[in-house]
Backbone as ProteinMPNN parsed JSONL, in Angstrom:
{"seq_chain_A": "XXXXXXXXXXXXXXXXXXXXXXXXXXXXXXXXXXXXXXXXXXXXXXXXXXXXXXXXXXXXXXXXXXXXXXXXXXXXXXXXXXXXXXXXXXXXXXXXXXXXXXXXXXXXXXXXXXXXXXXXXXXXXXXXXXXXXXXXXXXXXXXXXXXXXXXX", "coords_chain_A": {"N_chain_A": [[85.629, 69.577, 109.469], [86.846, 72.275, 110.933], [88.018, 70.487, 112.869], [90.088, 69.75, 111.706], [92.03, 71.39, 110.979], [93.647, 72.332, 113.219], [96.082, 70.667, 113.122], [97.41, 71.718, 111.289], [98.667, 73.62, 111.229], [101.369, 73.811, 112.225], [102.07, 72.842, 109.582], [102.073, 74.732, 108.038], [103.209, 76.719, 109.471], [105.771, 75.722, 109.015], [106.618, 75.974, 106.539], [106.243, 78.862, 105.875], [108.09, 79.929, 107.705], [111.034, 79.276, 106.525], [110.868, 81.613, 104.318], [111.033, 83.617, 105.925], [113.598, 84.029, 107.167], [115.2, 84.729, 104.613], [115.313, 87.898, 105.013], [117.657, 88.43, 105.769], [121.348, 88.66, 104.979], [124.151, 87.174, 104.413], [127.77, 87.097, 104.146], [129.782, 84.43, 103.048], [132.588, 84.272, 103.218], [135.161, 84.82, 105.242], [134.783, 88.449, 106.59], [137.09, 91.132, 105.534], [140.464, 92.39, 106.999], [140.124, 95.125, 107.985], [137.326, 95.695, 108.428], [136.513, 95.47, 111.167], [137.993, 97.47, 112.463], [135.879, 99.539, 111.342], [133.41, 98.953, 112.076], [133.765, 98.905, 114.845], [133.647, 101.745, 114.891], [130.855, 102.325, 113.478], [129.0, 101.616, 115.377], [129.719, 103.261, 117.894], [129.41, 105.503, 116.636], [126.503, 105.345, 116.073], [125.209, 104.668, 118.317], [122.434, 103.965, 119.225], [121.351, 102.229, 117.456], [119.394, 100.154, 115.025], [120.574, 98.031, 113.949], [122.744, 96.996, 115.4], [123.086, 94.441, 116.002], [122.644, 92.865, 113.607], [125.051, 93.818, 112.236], [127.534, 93.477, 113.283], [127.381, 90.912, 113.643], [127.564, 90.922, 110.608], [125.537, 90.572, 109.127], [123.412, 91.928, 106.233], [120.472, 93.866, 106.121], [117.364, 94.534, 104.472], [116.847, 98.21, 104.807], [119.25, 99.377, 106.323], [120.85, 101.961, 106.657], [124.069, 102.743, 104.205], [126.431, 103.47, 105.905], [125.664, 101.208, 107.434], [125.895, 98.608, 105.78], [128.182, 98.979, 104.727], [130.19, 98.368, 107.125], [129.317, 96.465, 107.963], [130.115, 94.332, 105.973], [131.808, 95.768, 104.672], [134.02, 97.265, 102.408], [132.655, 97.357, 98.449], [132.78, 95.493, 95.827], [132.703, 96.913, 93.268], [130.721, 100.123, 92.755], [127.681, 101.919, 91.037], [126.457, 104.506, 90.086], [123.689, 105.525, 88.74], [121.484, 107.484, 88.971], [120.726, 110.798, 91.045], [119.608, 109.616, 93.342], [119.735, 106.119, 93.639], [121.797, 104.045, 93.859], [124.125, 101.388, 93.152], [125.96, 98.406, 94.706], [127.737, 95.757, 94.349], [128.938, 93.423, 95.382], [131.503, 90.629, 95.725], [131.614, 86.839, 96.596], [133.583, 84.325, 96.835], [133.248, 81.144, 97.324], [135.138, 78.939, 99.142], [135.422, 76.088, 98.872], [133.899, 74.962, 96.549], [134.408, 76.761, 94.865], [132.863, 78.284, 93.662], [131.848, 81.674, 92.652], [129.915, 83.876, 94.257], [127.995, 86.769, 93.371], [126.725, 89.276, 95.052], [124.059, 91.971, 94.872], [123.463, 94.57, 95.645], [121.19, 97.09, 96.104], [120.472, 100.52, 97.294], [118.374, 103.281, 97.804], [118.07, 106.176, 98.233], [120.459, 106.523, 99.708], [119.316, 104.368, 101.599], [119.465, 100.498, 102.163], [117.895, 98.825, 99.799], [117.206, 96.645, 98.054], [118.177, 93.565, 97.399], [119.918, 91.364, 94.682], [120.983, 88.399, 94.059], [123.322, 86.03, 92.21], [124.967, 83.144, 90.664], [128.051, 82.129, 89.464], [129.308, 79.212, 88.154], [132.312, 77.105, 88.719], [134.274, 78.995, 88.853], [137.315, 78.409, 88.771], [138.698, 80.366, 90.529], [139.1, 78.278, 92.68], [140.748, 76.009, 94.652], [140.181, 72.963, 96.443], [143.017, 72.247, 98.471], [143.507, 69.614, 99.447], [142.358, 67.767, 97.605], [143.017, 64.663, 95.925], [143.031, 64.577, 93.018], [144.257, 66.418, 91.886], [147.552, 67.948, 90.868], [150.083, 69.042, 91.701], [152.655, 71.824, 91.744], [155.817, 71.425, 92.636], [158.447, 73.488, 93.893], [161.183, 73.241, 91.868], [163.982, 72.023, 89.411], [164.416, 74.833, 87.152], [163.417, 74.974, 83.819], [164.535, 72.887, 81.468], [166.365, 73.593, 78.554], [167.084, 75.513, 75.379], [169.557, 77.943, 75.393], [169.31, 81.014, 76.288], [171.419, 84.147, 75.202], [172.884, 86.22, 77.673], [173.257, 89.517, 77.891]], "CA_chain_A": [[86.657, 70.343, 108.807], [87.73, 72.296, 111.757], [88.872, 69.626, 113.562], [91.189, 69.123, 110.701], [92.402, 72.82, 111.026], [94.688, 72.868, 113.94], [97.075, 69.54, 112.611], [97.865, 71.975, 109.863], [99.053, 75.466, 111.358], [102.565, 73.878, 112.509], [102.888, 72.565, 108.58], [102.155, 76.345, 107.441], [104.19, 78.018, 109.883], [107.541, 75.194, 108.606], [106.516, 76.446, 104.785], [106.667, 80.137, 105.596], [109.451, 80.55, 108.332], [112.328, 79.642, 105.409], [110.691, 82.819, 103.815], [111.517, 84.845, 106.838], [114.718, 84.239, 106.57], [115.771, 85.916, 103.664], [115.24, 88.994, 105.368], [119.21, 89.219, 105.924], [122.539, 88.48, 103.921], [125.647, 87.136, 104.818], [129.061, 86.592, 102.605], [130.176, 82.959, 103.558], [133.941, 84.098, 103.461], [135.532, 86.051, 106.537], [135.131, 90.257, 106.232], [138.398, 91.91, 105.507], [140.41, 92.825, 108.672], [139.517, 96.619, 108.438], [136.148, 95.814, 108.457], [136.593, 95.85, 112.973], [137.683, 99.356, 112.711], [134.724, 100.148, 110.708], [132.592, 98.16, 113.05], [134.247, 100.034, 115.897], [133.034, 103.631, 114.08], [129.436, 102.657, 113.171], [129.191, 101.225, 116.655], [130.333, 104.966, 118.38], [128.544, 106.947, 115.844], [124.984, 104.769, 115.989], [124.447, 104.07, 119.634], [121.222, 103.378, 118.875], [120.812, 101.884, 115.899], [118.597, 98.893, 116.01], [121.193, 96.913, 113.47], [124.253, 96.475, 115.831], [123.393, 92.839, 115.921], [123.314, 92.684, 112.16], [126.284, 94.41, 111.808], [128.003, 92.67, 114.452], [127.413, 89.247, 112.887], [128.151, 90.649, 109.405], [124.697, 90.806, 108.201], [122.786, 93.285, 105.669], [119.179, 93.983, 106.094], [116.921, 96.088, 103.974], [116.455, 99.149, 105.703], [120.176, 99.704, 106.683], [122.03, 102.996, 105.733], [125.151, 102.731, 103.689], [127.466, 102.993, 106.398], [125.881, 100.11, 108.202], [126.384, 97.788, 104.883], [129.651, 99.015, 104.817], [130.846, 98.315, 108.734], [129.199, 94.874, 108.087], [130.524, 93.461, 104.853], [133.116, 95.995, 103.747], [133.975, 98.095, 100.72], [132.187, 96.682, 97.626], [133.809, 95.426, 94.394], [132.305, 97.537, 92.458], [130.197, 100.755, 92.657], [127.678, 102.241, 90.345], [124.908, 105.161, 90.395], [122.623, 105.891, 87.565], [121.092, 108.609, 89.32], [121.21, 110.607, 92.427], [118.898, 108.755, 94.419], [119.68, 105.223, 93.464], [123.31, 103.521, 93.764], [123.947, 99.868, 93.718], [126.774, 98.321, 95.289], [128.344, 94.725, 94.193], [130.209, 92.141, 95.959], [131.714, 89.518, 95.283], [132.119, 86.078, 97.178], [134.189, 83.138, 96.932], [132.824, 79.661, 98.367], [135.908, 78.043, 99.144], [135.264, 74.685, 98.715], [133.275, 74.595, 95.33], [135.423, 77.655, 93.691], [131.757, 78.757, 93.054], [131.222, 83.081, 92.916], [128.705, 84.639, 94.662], [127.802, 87.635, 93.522], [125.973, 90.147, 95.509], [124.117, 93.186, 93.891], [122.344, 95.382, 96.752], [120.382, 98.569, 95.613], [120.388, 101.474, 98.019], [117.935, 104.512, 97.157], [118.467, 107.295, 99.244], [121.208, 106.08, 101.012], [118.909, 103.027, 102.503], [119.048, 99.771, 101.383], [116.02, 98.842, 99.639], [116.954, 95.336, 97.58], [119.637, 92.878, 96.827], [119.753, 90.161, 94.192], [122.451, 87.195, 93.799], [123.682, 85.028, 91.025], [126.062, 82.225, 91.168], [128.916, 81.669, 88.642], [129.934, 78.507, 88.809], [133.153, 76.725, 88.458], [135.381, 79.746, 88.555], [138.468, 78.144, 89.167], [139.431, 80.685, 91.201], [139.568, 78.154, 94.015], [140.576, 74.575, 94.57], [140.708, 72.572, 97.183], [144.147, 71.525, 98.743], [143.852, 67.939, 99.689], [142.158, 66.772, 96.648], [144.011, 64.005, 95.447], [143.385, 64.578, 91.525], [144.841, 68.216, 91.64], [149.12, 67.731, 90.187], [150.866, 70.26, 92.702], [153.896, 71.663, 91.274], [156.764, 71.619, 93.276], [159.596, 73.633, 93.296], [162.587, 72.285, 90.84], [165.176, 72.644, 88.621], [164.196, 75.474, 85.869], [163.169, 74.471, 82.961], [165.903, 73.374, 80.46], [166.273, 74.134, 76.637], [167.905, 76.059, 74.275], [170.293, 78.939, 76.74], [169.299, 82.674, 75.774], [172.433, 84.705, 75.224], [172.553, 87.117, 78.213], [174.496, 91.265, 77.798]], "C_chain_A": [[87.381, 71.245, 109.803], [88.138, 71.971, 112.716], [90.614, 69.705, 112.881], [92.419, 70.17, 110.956], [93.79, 72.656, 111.928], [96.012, 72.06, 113.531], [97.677, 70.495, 111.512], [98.451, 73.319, 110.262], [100.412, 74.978, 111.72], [102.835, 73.345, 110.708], [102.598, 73.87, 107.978], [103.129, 76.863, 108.162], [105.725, 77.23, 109.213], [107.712, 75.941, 107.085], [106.808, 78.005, 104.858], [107.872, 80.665, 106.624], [110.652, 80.165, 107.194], [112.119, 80.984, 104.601], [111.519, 83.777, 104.762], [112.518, 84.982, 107.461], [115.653, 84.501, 105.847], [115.536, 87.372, 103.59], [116.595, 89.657, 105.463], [119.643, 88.259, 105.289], [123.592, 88.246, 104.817], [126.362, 86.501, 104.11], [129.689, 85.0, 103.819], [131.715, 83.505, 103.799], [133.879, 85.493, 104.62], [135.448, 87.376, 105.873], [136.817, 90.208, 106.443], [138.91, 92.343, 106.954], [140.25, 94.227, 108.81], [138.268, 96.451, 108.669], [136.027, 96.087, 110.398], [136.736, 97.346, 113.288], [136.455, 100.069, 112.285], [133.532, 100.078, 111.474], [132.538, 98.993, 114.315], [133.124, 101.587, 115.971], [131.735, 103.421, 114.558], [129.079, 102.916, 114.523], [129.307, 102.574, 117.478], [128.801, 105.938, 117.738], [127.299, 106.677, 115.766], [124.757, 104.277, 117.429], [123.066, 103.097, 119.504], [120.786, 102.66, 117.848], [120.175, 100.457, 116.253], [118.986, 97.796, 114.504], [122.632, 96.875, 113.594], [124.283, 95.543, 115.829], [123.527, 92.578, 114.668], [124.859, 93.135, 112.161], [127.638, 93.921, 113.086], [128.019, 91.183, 113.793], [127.67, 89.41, 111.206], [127.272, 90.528, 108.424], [124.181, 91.88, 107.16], [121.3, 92.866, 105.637], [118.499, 95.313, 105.418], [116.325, 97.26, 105.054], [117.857, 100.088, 106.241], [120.719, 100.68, 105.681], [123.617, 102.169, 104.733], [126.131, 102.441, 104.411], [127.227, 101.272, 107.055], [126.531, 99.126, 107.605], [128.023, 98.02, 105.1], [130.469, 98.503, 106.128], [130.512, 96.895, 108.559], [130.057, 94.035, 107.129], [131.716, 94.053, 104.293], [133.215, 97.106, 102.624], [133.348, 97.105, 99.4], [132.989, 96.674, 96.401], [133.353, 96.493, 93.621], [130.999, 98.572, 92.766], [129.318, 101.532, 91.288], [125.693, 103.368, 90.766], [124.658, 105.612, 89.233], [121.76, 107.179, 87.908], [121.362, 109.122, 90.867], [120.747, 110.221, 93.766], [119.06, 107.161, 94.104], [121.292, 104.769, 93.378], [123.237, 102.26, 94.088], [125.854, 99.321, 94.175], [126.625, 96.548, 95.023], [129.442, 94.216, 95.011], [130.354, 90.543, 95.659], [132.134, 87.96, 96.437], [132.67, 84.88, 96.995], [133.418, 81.753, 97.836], [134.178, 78.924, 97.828], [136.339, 76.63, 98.58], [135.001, 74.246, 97.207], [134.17, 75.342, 94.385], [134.194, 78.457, 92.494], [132.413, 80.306, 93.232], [130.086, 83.694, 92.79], [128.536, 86.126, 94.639], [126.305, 88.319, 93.693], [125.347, 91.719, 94.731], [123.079, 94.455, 95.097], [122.089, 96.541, 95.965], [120.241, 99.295, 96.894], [119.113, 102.81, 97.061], [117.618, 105.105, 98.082], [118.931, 107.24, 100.299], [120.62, 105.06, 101.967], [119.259, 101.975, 101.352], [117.923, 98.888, 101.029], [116.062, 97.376, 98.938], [117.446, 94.696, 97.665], [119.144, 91.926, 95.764], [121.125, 89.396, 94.345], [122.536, 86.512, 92.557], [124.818, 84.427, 91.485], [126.689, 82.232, 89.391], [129.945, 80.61, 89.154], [131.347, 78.301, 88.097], [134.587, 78.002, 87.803], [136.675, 79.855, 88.372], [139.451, 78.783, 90.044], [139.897, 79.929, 92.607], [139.676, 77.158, 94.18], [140.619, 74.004, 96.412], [142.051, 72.063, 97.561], [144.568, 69.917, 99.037], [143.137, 67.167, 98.846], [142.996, 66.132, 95.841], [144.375, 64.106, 93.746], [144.13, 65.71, 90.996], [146.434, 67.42, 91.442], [149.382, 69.134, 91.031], [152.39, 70.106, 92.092], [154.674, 71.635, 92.256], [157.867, 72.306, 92.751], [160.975, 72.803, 92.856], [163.586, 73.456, 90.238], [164.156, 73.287, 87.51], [164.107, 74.458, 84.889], [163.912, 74.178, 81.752], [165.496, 73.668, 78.811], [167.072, 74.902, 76.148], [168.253, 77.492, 75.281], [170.443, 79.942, 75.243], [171.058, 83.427, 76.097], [171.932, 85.936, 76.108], [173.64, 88.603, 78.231], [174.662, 91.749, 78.936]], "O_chain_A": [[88.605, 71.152, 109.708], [88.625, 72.741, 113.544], [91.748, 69.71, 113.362], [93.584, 69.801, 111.107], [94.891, 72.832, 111.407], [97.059, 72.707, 113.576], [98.515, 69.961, 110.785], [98.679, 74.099, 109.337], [101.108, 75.974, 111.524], [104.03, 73.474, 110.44], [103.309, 73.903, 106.974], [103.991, 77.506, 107.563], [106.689, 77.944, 108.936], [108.774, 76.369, 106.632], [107.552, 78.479, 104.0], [108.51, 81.687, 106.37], [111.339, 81.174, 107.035], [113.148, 81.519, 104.188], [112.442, 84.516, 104.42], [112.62, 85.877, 108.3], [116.827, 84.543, 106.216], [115.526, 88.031, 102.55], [116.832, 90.859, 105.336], [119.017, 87.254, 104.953], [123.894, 88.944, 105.784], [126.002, 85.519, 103.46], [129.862, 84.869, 105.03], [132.139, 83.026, 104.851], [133.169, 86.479, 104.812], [135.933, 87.533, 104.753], [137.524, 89.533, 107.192], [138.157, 92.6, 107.893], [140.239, 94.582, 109.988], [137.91, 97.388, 109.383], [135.34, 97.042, 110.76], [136.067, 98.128, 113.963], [136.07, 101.096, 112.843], [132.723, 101.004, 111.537], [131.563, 99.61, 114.744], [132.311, 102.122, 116.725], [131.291, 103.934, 115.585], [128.861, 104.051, 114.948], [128.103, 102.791, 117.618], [127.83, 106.582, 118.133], [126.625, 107.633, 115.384], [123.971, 103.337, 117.544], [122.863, 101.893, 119.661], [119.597, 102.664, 117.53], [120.311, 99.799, 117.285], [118.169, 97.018, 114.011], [123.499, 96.786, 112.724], [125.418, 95.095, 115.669], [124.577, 92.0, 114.384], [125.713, 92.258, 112.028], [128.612, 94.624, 113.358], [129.076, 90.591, 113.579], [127.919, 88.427, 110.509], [127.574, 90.407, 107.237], [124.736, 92.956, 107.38], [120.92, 91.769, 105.226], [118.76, 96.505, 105.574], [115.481, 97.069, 105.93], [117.714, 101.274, 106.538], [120.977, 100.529, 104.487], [123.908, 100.98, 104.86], [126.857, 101.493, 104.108], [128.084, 100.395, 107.166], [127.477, 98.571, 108.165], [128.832, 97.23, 105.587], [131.64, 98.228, 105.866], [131.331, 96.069, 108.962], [130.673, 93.066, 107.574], [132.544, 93.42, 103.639], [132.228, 97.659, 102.137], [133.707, 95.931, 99.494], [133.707, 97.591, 96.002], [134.393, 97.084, 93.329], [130.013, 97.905, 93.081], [130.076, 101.831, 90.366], [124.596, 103.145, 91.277], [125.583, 106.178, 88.65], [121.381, 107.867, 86.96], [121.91, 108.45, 91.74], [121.24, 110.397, 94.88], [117.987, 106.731, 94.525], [121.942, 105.452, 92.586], [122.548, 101.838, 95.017], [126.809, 100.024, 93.844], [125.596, 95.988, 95.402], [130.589, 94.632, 95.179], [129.552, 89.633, 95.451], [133.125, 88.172, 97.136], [131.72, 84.098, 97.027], [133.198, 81.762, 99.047], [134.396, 78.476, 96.702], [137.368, 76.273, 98.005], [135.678, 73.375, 96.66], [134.638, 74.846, 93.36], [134.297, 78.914, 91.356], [133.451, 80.352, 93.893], [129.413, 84.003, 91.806], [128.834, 86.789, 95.633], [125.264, 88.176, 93.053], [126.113, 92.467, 94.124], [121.962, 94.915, 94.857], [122.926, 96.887, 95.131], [119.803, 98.551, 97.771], [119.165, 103.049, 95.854], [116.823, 104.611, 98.882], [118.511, 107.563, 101.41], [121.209, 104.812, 103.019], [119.354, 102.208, 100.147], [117.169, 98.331, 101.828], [115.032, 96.729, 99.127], [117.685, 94.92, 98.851], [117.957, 91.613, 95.85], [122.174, 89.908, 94.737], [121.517, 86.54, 91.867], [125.553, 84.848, 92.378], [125.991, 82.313, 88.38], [130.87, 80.705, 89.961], [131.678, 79.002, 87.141], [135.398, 77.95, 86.879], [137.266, 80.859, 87.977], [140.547, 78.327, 90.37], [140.655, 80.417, 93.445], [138.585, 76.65, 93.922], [141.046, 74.666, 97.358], [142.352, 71.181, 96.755], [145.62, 69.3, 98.874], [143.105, 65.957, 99.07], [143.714, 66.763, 95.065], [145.464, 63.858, 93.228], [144.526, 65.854, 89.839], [146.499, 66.271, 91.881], [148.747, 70.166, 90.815], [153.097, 69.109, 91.938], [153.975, 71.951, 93.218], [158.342, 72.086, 91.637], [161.582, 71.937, 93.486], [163.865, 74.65, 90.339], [163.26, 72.613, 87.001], [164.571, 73.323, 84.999], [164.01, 75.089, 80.93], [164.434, 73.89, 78.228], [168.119, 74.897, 76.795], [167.325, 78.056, 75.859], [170.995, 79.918, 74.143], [171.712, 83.181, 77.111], [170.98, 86.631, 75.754], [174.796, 88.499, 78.642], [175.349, 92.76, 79.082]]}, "name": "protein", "num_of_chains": 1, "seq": "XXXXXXXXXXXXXXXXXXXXXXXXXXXXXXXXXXXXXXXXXXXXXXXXXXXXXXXXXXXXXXXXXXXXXXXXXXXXXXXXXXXXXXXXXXXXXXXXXXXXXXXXXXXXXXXXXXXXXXXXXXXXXXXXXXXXXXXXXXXXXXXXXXXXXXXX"}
């Protein structure tokens, strides 16, 4: 039996490294272009901080202040605090392609962040592809005719 042992520690470590990757977050669509100035700031004002590479690539990791989230990803759609140690912070993302939305829900409590969850809503329509052939693209034309409004 521990012969058997060592054949088996590279199929444990493949099963738990995808775990240890959901340690950080990233929005599939480009940050906003203020987000560089913001980046700029943290960057200045955190010398040290030991999530310039997150925040540099656009990630969020629990543990990160407020501003960092913010310098990485942006202003959030939506803000909301229930008390004054706890505030959560929503974003929203677009996947291009599918026209899925990804929304983000991070929890901060005391100005760190301490959770996130996600949910998907699919088929939002907010987003199509352009070169799919079944999509009807209007083109501009002649107005639409019919019965002529009397104009004063």
């Amino acid at each position: 039996m521990c012969r058997s042992l060592p054949w088996r520690w590279p199929v444990l470590l493949l099963l738990v490294a995808p775990t240890g990757c959901s340690s950080t977050l990233q929005l599939l669509a480009d940050p906003p272009p203020y987000v560089t100035d913001l980046r700029a700031e943290y960057f200045s004002a955190n010398p040290a901080s030991p999530y310039r590479v997150n925040v540099s690539r656009g990630e969020v990791v629990p543990g990160m202040d407020m501003f960092g989230v913010l310098a990485a990803w942006g202003h959030p759609e939506r803000r909301t605090r229930e008390d004054p140690v706890v505030e959560e912070w929503v974003y929203m993302d677009l996947d291009q392609e599918s026209g899925d939305i990804l929304e983000y829900d991070l929890t901060f409590k005391g100005g760190v962040l301490n959770s996130w969850s996600s949910r998907m809503h699919r088929n939002s329509a907010l987003a199509y592809r352009s070169d799919d052939p079944l999509i009807n693209k209007v083109t501009p034309a002649q107005p639409p005719g019919g019965k002529l409004v009397p104009k004063n």
